[in-house]
N, C-alpha and C positions, 0 to 999 in steps of 0.2 A: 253642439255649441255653435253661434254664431258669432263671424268676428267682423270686423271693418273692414273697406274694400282695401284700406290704407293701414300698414302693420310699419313695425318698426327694425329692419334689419341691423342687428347689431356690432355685426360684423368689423365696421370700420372703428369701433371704440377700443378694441383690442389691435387690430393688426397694421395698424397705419403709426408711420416713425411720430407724425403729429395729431397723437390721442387726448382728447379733451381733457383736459385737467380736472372736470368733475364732471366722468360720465355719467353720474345718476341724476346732473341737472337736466342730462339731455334726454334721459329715460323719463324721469317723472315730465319735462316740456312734450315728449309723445303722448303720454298720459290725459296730462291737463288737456290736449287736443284730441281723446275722445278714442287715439289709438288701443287696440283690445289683442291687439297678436303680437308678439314681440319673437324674434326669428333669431336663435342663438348655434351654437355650435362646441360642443367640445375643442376641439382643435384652432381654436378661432383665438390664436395667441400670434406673438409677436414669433417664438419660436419653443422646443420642444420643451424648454425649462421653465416656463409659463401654461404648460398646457392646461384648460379649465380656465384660463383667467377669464375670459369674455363670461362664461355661465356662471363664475363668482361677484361678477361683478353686477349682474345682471341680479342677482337674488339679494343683491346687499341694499340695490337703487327699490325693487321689489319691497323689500320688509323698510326700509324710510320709507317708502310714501306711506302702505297703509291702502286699506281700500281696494286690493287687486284681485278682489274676486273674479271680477266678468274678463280678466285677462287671460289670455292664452298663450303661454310661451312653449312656444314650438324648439325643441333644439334637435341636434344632429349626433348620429356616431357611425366611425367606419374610417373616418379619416386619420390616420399618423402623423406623428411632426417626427421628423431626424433633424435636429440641428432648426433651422429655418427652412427645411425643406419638407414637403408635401408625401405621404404617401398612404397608402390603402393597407385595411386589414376588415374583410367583411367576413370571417369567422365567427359563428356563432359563438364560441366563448370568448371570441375580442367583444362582439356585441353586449354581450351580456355584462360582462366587467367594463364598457366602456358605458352602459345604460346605468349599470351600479353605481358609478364614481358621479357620473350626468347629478342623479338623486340625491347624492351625498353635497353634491357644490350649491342644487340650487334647492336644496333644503324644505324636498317636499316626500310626501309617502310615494307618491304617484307622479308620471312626467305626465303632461298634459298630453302633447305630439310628441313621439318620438320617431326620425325621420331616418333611414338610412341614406348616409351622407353622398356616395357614389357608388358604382358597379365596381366592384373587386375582380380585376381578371382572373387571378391564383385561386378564387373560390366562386365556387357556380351559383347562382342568383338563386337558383331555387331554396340552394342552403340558410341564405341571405336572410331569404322571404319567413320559412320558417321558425327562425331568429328570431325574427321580427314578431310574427304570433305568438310565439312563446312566453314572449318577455308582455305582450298584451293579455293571454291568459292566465299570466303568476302573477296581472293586478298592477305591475313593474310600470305600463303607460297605459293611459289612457285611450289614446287613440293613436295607428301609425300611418306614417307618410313615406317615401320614396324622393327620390332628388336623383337630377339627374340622368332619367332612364329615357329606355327608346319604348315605342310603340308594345313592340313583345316584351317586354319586360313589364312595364304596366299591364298590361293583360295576364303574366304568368303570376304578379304580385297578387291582385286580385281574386286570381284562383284561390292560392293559399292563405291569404290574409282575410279574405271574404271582407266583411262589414269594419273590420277593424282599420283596414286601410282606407284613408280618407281625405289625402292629399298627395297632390304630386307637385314637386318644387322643382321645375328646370329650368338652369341659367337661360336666361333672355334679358336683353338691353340692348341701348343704343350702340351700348360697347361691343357685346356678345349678341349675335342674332342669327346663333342656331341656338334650336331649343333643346337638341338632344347629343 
């Protein structure tokens, strides 16, 4: 599948105190501008008792517009909310039930990208990667991606994931300018 060099991170529609009053104006206005990748995240709430909202909201702005074939929403799991705090769970049966609930919010058979959201210290990457192919050969995603990783991690993803891994997403910005 091909997408735009320009996608729409959707990140700031959920977790920011001053969230758009109608985020699916500002999803269908990526749209109308030709956007084809839209980058969501399970965990991408305000706090634990919101979790899923960003991926709900995202499949509601989805079914109004109409038309989102050639789209590609990429989401994430691995990540935990405690309260409004941040934490990890890359077990493969967090993965799998965090990939299950993914399917059920943004109300498709199959995720398009499913990406593992960060490296989980408490469990070993290679378990991760596995995970991750699992859930690509029970048909669960389409294709998976990685976030976050260093050099040997992309390399050990690859081993295990072969063809199915097909993106890697590491924070970089003006803000943030390490990649890994």
């Amino acid at each position: 599948m091909t997408v735009g060099a320009i996608g729409l991170g959707a990140m700031p529609l959920s977790t920011k105190e001053d969230r758009p009053a109608d985020p699916a104006a500002t999803i269908h206005a990526a749209l109308d501008a030709g956007v084809t990748l839209i980058d969501t995240a399970d965990a991408y709430s305000w706090d634990e008792s919101e979790f899923g909202h960003n991926e709900s909201l995202v499949a509601a702005a989805l079914r109004s517009y109409g038309g989102t074939s050639d789209v590609l929403v990429a989401t994430k799991g691995g990540h935990t909310r405690e309260g409004a705090e941040w934490g990890l769970n890359g077990t493969p049966e967090y993965l799998r039930r965090a990939c299950e609930a993914s399917l059920r919010r943004l109300e498709v058979d199959a995720i398009g990208l499913y990406q593992f959201h960060r490296p989980d210290p408490a469990t070993p990457w290679e378990e991760s990667m596995r995970a991750l192919r699992s859930l690509f050969d029970d048909g669960l995603v389409r294709m998976v991606g990685i976030s976050n990783a260093t050099i040997a991690q992309i390399d050990a993803a690859r081993e295990i994931c072969g063809d199915a891994l097909v993106s890697v997403q590491n924070q970089f910005s003006p803000a943030w300018r390490s990649s890994a």
